[in-house]
Backbone as a printed PyTorch tensor [residue, N CA C, xyz], in Angstrom:
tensor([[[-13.0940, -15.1830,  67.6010],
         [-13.9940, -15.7580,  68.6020],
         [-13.2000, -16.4060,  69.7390]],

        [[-12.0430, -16.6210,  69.4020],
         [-11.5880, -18.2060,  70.5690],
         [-10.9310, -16.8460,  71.3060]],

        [[ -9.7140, -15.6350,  70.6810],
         [ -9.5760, -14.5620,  71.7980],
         [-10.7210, -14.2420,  72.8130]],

        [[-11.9890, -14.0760,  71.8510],
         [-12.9900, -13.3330,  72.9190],
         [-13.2930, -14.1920,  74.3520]],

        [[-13.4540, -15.7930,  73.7290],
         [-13.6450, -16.8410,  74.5810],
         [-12.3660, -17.0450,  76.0840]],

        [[-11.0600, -16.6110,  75.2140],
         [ -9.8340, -16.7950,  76.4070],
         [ -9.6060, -15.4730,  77.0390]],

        [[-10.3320, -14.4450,  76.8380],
         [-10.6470, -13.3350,  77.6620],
         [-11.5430, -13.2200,  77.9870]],

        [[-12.4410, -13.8240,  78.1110],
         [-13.7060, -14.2810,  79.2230],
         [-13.6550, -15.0910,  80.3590]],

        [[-12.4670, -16.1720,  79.9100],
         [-12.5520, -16.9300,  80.5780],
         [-11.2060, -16.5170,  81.7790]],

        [[ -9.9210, -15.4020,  81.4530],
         [ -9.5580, -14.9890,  81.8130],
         [ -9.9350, -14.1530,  82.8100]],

        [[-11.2670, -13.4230,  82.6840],
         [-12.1830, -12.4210,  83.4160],
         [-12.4720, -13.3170,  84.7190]],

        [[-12.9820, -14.5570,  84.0840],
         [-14.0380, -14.8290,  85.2030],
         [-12.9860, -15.8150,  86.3620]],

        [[-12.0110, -15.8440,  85.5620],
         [-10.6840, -16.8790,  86.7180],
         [-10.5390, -15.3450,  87.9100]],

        [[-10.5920, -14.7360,  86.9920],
         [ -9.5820, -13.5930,  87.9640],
         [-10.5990, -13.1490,  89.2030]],

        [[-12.3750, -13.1700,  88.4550],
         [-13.2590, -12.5550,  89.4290],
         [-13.1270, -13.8930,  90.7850]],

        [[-13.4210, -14.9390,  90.4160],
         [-13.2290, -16.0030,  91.2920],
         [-11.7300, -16.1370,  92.6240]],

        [[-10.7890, -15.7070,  91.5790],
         [ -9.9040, -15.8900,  93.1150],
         [ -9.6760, -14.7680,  94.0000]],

        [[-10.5670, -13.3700,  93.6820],
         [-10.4900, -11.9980,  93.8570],
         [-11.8600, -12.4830,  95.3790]],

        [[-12.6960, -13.3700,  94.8390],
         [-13.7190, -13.7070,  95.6320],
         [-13.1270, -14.0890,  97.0590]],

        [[-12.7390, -15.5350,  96.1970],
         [-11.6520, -16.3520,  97.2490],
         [-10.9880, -16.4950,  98.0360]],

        [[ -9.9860, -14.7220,  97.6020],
         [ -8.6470, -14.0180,  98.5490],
         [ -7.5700, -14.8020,  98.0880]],

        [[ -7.0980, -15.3700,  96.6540],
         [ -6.4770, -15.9210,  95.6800],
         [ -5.7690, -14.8720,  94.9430]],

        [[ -4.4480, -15.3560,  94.8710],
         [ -3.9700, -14.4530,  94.1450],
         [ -3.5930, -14.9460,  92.3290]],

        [[ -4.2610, -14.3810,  91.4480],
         [ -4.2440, -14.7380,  90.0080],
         [ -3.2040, -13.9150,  89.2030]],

        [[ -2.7470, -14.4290,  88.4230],
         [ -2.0060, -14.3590,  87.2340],
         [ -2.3080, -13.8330,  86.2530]],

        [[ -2.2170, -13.1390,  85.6630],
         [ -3.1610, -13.0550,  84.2130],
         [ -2.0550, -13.1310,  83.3750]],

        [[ -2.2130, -14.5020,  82.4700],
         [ -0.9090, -15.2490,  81.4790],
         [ -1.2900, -14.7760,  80.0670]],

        [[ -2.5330, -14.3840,  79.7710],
         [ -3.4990, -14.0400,  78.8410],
         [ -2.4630, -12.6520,  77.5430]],

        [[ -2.5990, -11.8010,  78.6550],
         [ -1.9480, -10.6230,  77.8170],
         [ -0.2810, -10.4500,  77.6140]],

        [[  0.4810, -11.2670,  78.6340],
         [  1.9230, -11.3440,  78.5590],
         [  2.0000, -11.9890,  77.0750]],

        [[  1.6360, -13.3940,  76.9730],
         [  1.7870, -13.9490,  76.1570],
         [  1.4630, -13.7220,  74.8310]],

        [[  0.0190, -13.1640,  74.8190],
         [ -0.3000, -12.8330,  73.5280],
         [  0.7550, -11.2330,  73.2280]],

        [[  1.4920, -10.6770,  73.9450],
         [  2.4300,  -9.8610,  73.7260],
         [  3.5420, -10.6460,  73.0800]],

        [[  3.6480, -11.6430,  73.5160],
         [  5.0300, -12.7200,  73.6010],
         [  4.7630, -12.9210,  72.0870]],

        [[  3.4670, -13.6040,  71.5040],
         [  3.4060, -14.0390,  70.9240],
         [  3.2410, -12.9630,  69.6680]],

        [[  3.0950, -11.9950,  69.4060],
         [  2.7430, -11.0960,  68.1200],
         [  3.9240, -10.5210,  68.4160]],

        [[  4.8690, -10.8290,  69.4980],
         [  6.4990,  -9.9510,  68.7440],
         [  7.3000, -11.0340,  68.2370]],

        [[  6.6010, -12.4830,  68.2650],
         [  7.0630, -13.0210,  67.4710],
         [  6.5940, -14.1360,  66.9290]],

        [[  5.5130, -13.7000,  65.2450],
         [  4.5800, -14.8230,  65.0410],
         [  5.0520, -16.0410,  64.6650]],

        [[  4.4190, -17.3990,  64.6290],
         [  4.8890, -18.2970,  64.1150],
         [  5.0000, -19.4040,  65.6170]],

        [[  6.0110, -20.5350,  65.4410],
         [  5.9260, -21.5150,  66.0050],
         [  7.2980, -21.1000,  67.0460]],

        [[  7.6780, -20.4020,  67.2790],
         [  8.5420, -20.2060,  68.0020],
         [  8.6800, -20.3770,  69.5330]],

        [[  7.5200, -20.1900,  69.7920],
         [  6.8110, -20.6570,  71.3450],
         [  6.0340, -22.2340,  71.6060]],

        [[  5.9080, -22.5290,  70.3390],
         [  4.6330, -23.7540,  70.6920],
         [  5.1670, -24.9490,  69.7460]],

        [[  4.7110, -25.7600,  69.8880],
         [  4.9310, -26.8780,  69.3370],
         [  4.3720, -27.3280,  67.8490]],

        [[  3.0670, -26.5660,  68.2000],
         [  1.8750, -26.7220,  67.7360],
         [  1.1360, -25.7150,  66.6900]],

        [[  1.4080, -24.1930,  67.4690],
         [  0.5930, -23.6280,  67.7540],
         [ -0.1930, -23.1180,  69.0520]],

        [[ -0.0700, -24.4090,  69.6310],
         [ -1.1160, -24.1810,  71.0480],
         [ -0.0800, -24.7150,  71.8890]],

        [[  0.2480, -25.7800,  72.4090],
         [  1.1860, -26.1540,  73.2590],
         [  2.5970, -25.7740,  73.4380]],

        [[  3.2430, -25.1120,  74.2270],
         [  3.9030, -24.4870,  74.7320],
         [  5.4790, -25.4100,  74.3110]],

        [[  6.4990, -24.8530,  73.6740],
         [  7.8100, -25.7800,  73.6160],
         [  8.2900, -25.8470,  74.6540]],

        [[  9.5760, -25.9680,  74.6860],
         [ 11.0500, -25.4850,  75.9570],
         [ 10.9650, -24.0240,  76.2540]],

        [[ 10.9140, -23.2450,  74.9710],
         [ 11.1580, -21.9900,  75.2600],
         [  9.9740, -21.3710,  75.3290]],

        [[  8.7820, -21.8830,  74.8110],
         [  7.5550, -20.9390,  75.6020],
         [  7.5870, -21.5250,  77.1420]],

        [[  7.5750, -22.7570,  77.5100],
         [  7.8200, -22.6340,  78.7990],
         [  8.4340, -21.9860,  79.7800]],

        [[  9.2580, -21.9480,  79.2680],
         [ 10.7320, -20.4250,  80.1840],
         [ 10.0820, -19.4120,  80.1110]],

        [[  9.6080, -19.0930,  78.7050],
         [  8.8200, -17.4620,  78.7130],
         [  7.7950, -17.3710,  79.8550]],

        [[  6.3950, -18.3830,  79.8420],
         [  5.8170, -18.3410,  81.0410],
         [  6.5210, -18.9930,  82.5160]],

        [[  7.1000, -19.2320,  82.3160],
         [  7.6510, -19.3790,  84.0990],
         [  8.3600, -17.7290,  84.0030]],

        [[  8.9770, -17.3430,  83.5710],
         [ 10.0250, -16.0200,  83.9980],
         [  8.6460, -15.1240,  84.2200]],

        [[  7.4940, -15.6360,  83.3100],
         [  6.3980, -14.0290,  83.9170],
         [  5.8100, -14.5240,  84.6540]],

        [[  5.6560, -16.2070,  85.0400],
         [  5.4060, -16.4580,  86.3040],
         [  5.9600, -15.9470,  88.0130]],

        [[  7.5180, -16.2060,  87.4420],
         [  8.4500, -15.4580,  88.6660],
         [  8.2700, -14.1360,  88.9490]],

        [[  7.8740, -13.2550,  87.5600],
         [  8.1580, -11.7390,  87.8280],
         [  6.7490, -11.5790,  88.5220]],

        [[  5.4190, -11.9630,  87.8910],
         [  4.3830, -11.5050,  88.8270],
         [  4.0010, -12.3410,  90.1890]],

        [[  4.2670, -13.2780,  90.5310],
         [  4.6570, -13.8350,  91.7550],
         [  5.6990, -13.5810,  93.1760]],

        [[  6.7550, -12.9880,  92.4330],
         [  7.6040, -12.9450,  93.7870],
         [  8.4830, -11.9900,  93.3910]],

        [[  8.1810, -11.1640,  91.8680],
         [  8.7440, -10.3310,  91.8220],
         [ 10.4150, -10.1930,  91.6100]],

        [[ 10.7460, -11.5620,  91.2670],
         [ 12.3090, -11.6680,  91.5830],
         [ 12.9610, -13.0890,  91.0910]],

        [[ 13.9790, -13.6130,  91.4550],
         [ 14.1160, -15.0530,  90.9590],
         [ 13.3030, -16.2020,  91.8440]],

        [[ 13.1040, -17.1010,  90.9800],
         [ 12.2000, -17.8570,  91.8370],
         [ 12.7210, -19.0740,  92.7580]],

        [[ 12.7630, -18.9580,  94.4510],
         [ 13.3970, -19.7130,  95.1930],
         [ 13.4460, -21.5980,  94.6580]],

        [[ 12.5930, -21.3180,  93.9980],
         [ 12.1780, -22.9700,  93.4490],
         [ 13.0070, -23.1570,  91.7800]],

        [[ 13.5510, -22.3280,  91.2440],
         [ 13.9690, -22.3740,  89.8230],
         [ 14.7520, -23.7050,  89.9470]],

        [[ 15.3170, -24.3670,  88.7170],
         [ 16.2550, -25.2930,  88.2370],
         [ 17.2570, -25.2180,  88.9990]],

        [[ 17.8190, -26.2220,  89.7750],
         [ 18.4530, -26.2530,  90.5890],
         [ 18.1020, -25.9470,  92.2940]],

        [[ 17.3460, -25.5660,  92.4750],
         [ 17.0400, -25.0790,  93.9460],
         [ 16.8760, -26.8880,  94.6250]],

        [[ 16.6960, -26.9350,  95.8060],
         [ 16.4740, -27.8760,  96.6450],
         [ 15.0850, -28.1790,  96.4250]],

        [[ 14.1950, -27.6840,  96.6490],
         [ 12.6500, -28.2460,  96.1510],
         [ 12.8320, -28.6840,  95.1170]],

        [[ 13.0960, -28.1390,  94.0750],
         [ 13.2870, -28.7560,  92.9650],
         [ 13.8190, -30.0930,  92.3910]],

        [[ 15.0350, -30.1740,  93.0950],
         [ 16.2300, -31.0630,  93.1290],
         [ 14.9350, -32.5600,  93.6640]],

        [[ 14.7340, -32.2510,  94.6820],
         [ 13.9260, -33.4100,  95.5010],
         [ 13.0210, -34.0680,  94.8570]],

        [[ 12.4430, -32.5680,  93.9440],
         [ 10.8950, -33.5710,  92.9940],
         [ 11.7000, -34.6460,  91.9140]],

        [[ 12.7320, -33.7710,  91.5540],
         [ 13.8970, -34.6250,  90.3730],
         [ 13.8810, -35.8320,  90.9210]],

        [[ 14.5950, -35.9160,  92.5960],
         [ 15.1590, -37.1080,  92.9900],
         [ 14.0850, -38.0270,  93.7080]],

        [[ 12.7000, -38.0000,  93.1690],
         [ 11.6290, -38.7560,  93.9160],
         [ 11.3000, -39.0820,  92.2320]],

        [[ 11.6150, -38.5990,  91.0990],
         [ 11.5900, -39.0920,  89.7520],
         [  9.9360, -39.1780,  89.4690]],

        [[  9.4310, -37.7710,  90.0670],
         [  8.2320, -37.7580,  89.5940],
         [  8.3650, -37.1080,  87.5940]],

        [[  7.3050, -38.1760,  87.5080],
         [  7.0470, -37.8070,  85.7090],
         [  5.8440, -36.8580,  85.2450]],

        [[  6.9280, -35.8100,  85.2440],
         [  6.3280, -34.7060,  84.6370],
         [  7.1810, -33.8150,  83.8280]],

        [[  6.7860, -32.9770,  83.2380],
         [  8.3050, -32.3550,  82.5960],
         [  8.6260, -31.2770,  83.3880]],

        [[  9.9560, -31.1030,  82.5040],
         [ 10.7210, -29.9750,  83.6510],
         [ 10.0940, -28.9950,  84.0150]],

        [[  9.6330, -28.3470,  83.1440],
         [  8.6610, -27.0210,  83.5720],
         [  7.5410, -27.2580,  84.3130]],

        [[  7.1170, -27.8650,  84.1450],
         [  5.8850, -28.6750,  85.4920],
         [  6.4130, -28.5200,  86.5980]],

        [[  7.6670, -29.5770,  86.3780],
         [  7.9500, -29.5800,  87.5800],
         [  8.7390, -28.5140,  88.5700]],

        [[  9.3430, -27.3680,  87.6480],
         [  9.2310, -26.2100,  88.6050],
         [  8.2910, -25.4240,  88.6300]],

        [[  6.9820, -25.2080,  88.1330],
         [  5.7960, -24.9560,  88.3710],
         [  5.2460, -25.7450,  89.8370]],

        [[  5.5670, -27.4610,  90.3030],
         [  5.0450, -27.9740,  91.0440],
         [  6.2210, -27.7520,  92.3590]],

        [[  7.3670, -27.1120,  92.1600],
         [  8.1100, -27.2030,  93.0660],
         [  7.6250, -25.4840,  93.6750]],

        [[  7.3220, -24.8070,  92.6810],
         [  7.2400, -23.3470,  93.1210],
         [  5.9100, -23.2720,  94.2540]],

        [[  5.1640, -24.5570,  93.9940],
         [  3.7280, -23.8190,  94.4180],
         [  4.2940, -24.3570,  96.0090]],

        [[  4.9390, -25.6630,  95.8970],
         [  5.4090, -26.3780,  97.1030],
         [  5.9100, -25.1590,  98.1350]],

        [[  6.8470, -24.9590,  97.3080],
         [  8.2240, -23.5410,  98.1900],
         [  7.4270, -22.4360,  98.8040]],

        [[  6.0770, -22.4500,  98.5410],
         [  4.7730, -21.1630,  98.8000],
         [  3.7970, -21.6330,  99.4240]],

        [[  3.6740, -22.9890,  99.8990],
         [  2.7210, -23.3310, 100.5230],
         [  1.2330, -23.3310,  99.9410]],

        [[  1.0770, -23.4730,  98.1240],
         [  0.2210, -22.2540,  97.6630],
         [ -0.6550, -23.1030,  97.0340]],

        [[ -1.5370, -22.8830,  96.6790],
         [ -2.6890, -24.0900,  95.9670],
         [ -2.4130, -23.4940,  94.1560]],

        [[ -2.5440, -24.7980,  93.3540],
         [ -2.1550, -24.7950,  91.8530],
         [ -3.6970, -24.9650,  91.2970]],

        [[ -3.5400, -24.4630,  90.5420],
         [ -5.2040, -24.1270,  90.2260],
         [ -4.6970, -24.5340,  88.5420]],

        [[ -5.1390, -26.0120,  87.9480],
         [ -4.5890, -26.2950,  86.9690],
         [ -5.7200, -27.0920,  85.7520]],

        [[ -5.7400, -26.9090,  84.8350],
         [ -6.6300, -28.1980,  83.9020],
         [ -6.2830, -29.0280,  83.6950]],

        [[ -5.0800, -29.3090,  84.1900],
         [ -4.6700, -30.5820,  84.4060],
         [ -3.7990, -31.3310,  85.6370]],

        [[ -4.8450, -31.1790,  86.2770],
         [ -5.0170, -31.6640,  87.5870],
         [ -4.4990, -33.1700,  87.9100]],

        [[ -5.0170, -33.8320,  86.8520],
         [ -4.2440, -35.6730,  87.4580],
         [ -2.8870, -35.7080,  86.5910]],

        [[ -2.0300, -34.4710,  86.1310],
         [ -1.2170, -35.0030,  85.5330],
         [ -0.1550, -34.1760,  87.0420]],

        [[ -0.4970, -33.1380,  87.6040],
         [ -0.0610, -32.1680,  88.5890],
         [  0.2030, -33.3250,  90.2140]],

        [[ -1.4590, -34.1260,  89.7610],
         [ -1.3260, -35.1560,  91.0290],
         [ -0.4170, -35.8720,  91.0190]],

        [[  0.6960, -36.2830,  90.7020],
         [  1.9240, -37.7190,  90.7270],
         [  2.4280, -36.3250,  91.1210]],

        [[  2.4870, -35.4840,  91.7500],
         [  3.9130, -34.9310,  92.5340],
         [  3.1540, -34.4940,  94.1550]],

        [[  3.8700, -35.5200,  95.1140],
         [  3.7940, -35.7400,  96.4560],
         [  3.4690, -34.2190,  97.3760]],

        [[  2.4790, -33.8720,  97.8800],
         [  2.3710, -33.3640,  99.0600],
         [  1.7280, -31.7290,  98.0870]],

        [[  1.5440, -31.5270,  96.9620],
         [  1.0140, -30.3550,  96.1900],
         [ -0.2180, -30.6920,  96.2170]],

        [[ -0.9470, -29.3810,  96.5580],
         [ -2.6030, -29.2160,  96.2130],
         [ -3.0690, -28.4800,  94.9740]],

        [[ -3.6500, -29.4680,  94.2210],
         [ -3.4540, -28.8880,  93.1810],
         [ -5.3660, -29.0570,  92.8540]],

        [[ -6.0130, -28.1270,  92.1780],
         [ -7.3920, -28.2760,  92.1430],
         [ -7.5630, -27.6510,  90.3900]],

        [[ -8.5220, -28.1040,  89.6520],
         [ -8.9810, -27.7140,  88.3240],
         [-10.9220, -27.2720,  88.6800]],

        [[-10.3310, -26.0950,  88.2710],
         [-12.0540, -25.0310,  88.8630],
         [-12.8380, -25.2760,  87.3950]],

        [[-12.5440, -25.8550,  86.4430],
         [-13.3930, -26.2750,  85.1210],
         [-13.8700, -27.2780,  85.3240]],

        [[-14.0430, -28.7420,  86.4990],
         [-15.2990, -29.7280,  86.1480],
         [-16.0610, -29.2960,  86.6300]]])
């Protein structure tokens, strides 16, 4: 049931920014690839929440379907560096998630929106309230 539910809800993100003139992601099928070549906790913390290394996994298929290439914002870049050195609290992967959208001028479309807000000058919006 909860697949059928996160491929519905996958559907209807994608019909919405297709509306919009948004360009969407679909994290849905990478991952659940990610995840049945290798079951268990290896990605998540939990189960559900993402470790160190599921994070890397979704940022690298973030980079590849985004820009197709390395991402101008990765660890170490200057956007990056800056969010570091303004000591916004978020974690690392956030925060090159929040540096990438910066480097793109690009709106973050997130469910967690007031944790995205403590990093300066990103528009960041949650389409679920």
């Amino acid at each position: 049931r909860e697949k059928e539910n996160l491929e519905l809800y996958t559907a209807t993100m994608a019909g919405v920014a297709q509306k919009l003139n948004l360009r969407f992601v679909d994290l849905l099928a990478p991952t659940a690839k990610l995840f049945a070549e290798e079951p268990g906790l290896q990605l998540t913390i939990n189960g559900l929440h993402l470790n160190e290394r599921g994070d890397r996994a979704v940022a690298k298929i973030l980079d590849r379907e985004l820009f197709g290439a390395a991402n101008p914002a990765d660890l170490g870049s200057a956007q990056f560096e800056k969010l570091r050195a303004a000591k916004v609290r978020i974690g690392t992967m956030d925060l090159k998630i929040a540096a990438t959208v910066l480097v793109h001028h690009a709106l973050l479309l997130s469910a967690n929106s007031r944790h995205f807000q403590r990093v300066p000058g990103l528009r960041v919006e949650n389409w679920l309230d």
